[in-house]
C-alpha positions as CSV (number, residue, x, y, z in Angstrom):
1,X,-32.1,-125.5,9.0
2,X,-31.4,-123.2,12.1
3,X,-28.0,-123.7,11.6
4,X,-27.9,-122.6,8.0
5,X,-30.1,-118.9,9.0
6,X,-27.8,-118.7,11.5
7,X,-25.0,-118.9,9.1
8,X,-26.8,-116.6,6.4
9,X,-27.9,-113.8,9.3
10,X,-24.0,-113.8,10.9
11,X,-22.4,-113.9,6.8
12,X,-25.1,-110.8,6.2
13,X,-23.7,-109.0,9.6
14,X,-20.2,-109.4,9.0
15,X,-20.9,-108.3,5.3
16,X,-23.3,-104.9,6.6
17,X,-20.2,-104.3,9.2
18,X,-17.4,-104.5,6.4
19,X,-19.5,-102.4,3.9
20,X,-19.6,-99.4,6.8
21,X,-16.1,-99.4,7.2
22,X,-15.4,-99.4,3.8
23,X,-17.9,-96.4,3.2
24,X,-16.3,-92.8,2.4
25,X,-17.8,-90.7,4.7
26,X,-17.9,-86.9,4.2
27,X,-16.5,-84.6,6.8
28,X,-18.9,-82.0,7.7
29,X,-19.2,-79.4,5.3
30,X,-18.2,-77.1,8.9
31,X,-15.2,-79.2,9.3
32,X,-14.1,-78.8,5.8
33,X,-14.9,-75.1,5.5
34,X,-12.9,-73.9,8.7
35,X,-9.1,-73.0,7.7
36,X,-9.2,-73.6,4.3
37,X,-9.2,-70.8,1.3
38,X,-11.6,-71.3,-1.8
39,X,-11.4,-69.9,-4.9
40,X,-14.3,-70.6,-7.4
41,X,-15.1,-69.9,-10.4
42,X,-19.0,-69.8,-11.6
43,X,-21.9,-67.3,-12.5
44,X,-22.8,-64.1,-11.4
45,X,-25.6,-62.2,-12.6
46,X,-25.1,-63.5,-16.1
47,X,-21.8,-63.0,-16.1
48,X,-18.9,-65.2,-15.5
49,X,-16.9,-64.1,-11.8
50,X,-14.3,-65.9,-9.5
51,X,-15.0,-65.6,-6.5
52,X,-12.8,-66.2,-2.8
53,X,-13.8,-67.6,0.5
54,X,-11.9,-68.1,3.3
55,X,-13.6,-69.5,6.7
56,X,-12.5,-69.4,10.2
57,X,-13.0,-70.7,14.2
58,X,-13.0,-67.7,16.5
59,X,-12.9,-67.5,20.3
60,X,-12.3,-71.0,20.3
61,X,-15.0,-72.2,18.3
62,X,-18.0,-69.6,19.4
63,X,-18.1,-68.3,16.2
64,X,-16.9,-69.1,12.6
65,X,-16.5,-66.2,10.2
66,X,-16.2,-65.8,6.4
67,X,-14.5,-63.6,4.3
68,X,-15.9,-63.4,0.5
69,X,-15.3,-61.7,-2.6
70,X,-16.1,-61.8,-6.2
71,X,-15.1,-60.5,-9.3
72,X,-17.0,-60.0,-12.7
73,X,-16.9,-57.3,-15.7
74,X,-19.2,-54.7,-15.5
75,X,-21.4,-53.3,-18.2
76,X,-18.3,-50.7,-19.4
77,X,-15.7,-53.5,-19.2
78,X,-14.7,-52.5,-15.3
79,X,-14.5,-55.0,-12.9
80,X,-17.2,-55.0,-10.1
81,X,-15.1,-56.4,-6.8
82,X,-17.3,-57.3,-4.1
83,X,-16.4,-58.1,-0.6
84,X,-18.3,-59.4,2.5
85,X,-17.5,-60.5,6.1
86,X,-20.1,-62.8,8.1
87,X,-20.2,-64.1,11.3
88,X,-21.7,-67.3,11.9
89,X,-22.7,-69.0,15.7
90,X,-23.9,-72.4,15.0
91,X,-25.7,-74.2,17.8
92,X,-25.5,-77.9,19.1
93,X,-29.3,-78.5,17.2
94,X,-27.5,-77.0,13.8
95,X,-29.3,-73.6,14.0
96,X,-27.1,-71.0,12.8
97,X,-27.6,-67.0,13.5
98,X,-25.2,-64.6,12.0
99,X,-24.9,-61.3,10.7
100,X,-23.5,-59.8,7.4
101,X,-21.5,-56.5,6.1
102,X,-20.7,-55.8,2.9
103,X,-18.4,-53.2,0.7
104,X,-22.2,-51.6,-0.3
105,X,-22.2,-50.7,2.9
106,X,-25.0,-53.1,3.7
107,X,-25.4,-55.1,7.1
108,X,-28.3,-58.1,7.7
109,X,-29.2,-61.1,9.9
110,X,-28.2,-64.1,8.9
111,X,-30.3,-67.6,10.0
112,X,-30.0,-71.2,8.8
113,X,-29.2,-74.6,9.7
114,X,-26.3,-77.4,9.0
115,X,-26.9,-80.9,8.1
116,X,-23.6,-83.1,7.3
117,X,-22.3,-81.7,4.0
118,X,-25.0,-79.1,3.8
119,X,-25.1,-74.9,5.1
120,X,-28.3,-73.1,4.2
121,X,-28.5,-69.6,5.1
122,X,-31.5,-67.3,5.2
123,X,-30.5,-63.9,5.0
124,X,-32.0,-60.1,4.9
125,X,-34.8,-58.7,7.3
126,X,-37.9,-56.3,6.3
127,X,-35.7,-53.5,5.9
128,X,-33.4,-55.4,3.5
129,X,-33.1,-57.8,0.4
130,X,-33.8,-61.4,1.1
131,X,-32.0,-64.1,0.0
132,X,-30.6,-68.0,0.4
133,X,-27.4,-69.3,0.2
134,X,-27.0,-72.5,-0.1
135,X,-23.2,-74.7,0.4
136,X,-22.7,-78.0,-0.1
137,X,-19.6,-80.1,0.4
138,X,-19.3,-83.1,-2.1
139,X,-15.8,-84.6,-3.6
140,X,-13.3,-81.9,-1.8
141,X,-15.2,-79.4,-3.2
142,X,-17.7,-76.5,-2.2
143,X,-20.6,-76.2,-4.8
144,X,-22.4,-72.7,-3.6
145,X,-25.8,-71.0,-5.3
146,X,-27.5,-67.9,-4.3
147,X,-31.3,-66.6,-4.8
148,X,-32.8,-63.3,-4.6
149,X,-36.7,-63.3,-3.0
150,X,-38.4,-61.8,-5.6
151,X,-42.4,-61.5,-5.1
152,X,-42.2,-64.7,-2.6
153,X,-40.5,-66.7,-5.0
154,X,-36.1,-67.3,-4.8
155,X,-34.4,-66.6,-8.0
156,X,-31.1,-68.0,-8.5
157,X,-28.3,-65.3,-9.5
158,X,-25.3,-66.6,-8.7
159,X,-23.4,-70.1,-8.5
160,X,-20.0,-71.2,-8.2
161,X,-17.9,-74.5,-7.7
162,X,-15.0,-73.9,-5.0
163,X,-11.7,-75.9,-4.7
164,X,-9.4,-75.8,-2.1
165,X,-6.4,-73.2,-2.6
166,X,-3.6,-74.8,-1.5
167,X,-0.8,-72.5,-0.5
């Protein structure tokens, strides 16, 4: 009888072992993002926009920064281009603290946290809008949605799927 658990429990280990190294893991959604391009396509305001990211490492990995831009038609038919650059410092506990400038002319803190295949970002202050962004990495792919505060609550205005844009 001890022999046969003993069989059974080592059967069950080797089994659990094999499953692990068989298991896709995800990089980190960091990992991924850092010198790569993305073009998306998705929602913006109720309208349909591409949109462009590119992400990466400065100063040898003390910061990461992101270029964006989006495109969508405007009321009148002209297209609205939108462009941003944010700077990102992530810490060993996943904290992130960055800051954000925009083509409005607009400039806020940005403050979040990274888990695995996940970036969520807080961004705006008092004197600003408030918002989330939220980036998750899931098949090679960068799924991204963004909420307005609005009277306490987040309301989502914008989404987009990225995929890689391979040169």
């Amino acid at each position: 009888m001890k022999t046969s658990i003993a069989v059974m429990l080592f059967t069950l280990m080797h089994l659990l072992i094999l499953a692990q190294e068989n298991k896709e893991v995800e990089p980190s959604i960091i990992a991924s993002l850092i010198g790569n391009d993305w073009v998306g396509e998705g929602n913006l305001m109720e309208q349909k926009a591409t949109f462009m990211m590119a992400w990466e490492s400065l100063w040898e990995g003390k910061f990461i920064k992101l270029e964006f831009q989006n495109k969508r038609k405007g009321n009148d038919d002209n297209k609205i281009v939108f462009k941003a650059i944010a700077s990102y410092k992530i810490g060993d506990d996943g904290k992130v603290l960055g800051n954000w400038f925009d083509s409005r002319g607009v400039s806020f803190p940005l403050r979040g946290t990274v888990k695995e295949n996940m970036l969520t970002i807080l961004w705006g202050d008092v004197d600003s809008e408030n918002g989330k962004t939220i980036y998750l990495y899931k098949n090679n792919n960068v799924l991204v949605e963004d909420f307005i505060l609005v009277n306490g609550r987040f309301s989502k205005f914008g989404n987009a799927t990225y995929i890689q844009n391979i040169k």
